[in-house]
N, C-alpha and C positions, 0 to 999 in steps of 0.2 A: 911296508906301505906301497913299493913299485908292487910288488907280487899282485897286493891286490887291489892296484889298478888294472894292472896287468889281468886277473881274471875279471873285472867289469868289463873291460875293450873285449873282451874275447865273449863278454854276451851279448855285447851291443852288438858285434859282428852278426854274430849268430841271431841275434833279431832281426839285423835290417835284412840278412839273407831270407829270410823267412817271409817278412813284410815283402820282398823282391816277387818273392816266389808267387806271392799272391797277390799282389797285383798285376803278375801277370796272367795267373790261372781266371783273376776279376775278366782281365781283357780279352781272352778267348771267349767268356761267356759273352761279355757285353756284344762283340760281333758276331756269335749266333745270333743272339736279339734284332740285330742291326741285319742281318739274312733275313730274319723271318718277318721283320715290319718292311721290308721293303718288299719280298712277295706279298704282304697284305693289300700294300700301299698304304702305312702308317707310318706317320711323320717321325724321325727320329727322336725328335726333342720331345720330353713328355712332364711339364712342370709339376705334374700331381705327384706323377712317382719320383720327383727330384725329393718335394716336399716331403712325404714317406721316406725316403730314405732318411733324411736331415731329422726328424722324429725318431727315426729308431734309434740312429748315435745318440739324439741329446737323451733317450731313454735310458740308455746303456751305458752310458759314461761314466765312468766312476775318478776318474784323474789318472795321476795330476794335474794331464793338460785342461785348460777351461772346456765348456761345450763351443764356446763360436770359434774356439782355435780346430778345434776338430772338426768342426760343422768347414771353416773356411780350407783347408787341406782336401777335404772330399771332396767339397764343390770340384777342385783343381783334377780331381781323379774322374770324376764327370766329367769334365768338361773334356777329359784328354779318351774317356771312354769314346764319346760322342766323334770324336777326330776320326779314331778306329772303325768305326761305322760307315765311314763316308769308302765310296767307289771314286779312287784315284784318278780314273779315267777319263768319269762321267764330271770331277768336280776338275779337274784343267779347262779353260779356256778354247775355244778353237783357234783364237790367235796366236796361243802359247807354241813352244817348241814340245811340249809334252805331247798336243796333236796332232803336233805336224814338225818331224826334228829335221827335215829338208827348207830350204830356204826357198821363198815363195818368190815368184821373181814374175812383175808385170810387165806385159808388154801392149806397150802405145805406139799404135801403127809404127811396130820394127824397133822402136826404141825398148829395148830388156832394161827396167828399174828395175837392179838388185844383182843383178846378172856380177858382179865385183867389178864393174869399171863405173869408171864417175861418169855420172848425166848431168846436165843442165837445165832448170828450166827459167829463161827470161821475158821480160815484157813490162809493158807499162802495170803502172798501180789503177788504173783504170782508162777504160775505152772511153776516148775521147771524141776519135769522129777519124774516117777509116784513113785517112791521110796520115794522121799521127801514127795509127797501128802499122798501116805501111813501109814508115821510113823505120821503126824497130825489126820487123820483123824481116826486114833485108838486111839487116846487119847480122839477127839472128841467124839467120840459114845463108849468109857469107860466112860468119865459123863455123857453120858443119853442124848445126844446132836445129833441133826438128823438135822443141819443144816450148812453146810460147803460152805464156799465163795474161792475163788480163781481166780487170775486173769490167762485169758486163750490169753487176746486182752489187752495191757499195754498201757494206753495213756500217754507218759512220756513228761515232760517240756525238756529236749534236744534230739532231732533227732538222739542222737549215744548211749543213754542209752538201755537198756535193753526192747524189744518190746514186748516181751511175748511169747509164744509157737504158737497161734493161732489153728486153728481146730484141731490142734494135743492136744492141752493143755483142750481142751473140750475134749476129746475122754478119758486122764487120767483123767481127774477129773469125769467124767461118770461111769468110768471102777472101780474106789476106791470107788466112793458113794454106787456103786450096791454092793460090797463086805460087805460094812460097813451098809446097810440100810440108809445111808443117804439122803438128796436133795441139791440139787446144785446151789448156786446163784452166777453169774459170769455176766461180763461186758460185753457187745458186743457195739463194735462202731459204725458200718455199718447197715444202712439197709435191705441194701441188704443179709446182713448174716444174720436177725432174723429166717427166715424159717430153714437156715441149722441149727441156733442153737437150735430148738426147739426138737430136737432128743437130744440133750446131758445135756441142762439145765432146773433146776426146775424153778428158776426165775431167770428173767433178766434183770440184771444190768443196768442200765442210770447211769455213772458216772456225777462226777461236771462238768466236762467240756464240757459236751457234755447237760450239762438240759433246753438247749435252741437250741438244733439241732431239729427242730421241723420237718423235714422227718424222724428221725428215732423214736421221740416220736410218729407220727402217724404211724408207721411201729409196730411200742411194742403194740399200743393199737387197731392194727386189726386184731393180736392172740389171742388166748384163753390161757393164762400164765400170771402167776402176774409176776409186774415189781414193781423192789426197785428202787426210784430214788432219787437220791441225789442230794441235795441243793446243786448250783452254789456256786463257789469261791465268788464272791461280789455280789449275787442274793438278792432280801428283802422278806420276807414271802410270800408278794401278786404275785412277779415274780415266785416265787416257785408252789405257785397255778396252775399259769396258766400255767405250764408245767404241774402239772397233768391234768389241763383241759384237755391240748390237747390229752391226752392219752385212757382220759373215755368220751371223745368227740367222739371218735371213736370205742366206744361198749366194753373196758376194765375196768370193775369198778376193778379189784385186783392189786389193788396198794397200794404200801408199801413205805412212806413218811421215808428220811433218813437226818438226821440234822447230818453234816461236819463237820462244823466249817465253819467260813467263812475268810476271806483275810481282817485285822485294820491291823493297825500302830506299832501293839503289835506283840514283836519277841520274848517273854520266850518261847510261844507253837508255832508249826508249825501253826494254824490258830486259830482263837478262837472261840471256842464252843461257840453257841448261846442255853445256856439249857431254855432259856425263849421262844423261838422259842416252844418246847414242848408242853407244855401246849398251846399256843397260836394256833398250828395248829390240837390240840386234840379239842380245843372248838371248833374253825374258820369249819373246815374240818370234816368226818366223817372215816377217813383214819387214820391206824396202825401207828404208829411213831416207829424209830427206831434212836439211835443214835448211830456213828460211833466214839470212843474214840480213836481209832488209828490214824486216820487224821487230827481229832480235834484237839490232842492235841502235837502229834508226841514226845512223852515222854513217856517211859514207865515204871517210877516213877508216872504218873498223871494218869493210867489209870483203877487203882480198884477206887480212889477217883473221876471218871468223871462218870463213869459205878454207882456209889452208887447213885451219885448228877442223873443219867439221869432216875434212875429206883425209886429213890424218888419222884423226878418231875411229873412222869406217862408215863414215857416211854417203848412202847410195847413189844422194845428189843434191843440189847444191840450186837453192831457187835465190833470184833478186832480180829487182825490178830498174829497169830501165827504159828512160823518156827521149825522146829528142832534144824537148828545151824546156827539164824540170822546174826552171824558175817561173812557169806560168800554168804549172799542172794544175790539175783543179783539185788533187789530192795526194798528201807525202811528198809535197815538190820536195821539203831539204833532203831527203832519202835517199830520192832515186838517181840513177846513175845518166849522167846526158850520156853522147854516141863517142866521142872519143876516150870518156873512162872506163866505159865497156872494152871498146877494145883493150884498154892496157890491164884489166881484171881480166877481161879469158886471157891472154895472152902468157900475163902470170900464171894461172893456174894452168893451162895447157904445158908451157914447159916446165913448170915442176915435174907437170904427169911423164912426159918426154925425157925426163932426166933418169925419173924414179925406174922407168923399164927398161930404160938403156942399160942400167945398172945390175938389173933380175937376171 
């Protein structure tokens, strides 16, 4: 009885080598095919002749196996023909590391995102009126900080909340950067505003809600200006991509990847930081990461512990929003940071950084 199991195994073997054998010799023809439709310019995918094929087997099948278990196996060999056919190069990403395996690294007047040291960027949740932007952005550029956000264009979840200043709130946030040496990264919603705003801001904002408005992504990525963009509310890494695609699709490679938080089931933070996101889009991508702990986590109790977890992790830099006297902001007062919490947040994460290289 072993003997001759013993000689079945030994034909199974010598089948499936056989069956090996030829689906590989299938695979070599199939990319001749996949050569010659693509000098034609004919689509790879061809459902007549999937059809035809699926016809001949269920014609020729004699068993044991049924026809749709045969029929479902060859699809699978399609499908993986079809994979073979594709141009490796031409189907990677330009954001991917596949096109670009150097790390892309922006620079906003002198400040290098990406460059492997931690950046900063703070400011209020919205331009208030230039007094307000003033007293942040003096504390700003008292720690050595040359990078100030502010909303100038508010995309608010209720139609009676607070809108923003608009081209007025660019012009303060312009008017205090220049005083302070700073650069200016703000939100713009419209397309049709990127041109006007390219007199007033350093980079430009693609909020969450907007990272799949794909006229104003091609609108960011046919200037010469890096854009932050931030991951949708329920966006998945590879949706996040392909919003920067669309942006360095269009001749912008200075983009600056922002992890939010995204929109679970989980209500202790306002959304939940995705810090695994990080690493994932540093390998995946060749683009700056920055992560936003104010929206992530909408506590600001959780926000030197999300800023230490995001700049542990490898992230390029580290945004949150600071007021003078949050309790009368017109937007995310509980969020944001008044002027002496600021200071005791850089101050922590400045002497971590001071400890960590002391020790290199």
């Amino acid at each position: 009885m072993s003997n001759e199991l013993d000689v079945l195994r030994t034909q199974m073997d010598d089948v499936t080598l056989k069956i090996l054998k030829l689906l590989n010799e299938r695979g070599d023809i199939a990319q001749q095919i996949g050569k010659l439709k693509e000098m034609q310019g004919v689509k790879r995918f061809d459902p007549v002749r999937e059809r035809e094929l699926l016809d001949l087997i269920a014609a020729h099948n004699d068993g044991p196996f049924e026809t749709s278990t045969v029929q479902h196996i060859f699809k699978q060999v399609f499908k993986a023909s079809l994979e073979l056919q594709k141009d490796d190069n031409r189907k990677a990403l330009l954001v991917s590391r596949k096109k670009k395996p150097e790390d892309t690294i922006v620079n906003v007047k002198g400040e290098k995102i990406g460059d492997g040291n931690p950046h900063f960027i703070m400011g209020p949740c919205a331009v208030e009126s230039y007094e307000q932007v003033k007293q942040v952005a003096e504390v700003i550029a008292g720690k050595g900080l040359t990078l100030i956000r502010g909303g100038a264009y508010k995309p608010r979840t209720s139609p009676y909340d607070f809108q923003g200043l608009g081209l007025e709130g660019l012009k303060i946030l312009r008017k205090v950067a220049d005083e302070h040496q700073l650069a200016v990264v703000s939100e713009i919603l419209n397309p049709n505003d990127i041109e006007t705003a390219l007199d007033y801001v350093d980079v430009i904002q693609i909020g969450a809600r907007n990272m799949q408005n794909f006229d104003l992504l091609r609108a960011a990525g046919s200037v010469n200006k890096p854009v932050l963009l931030k991951r949708g509310l329920a966006a998945t890494i590879e949706e996040f991509m392909y919003a920067a695609e669309y942006i360095l699709a269009q001749g912008n490679s200075q983009i600056i990847l922002c992890e939010r938080g995204i929109r679970t089931y989980e209500r202790a933070t306002r959304n939940t930081l995705d810090i695994s996101a990080v690493p994932i889009l540093k390998k995946e991508t060749h683009l700056p990461v920055v992560v936003d702990v104010t929206h992530s986590t909408g506590r600001k109790d959780l926000l030197l512990p999300a800023a230490k977890a995001a700049m542990a992790i490898g992230a390029d830099a580290v945004m949150a929003e600071v007021h003078p006297d949050p309790a009368v902001a017109l937007s995310d007062s509980a969020q944001q940071m008044d002027i002496p919490e600021f200071h005791e947040f850089m101050d922590a994460l400045l002497s971590k950084e001071k400890l960590k290289y002391s020790h290199q």
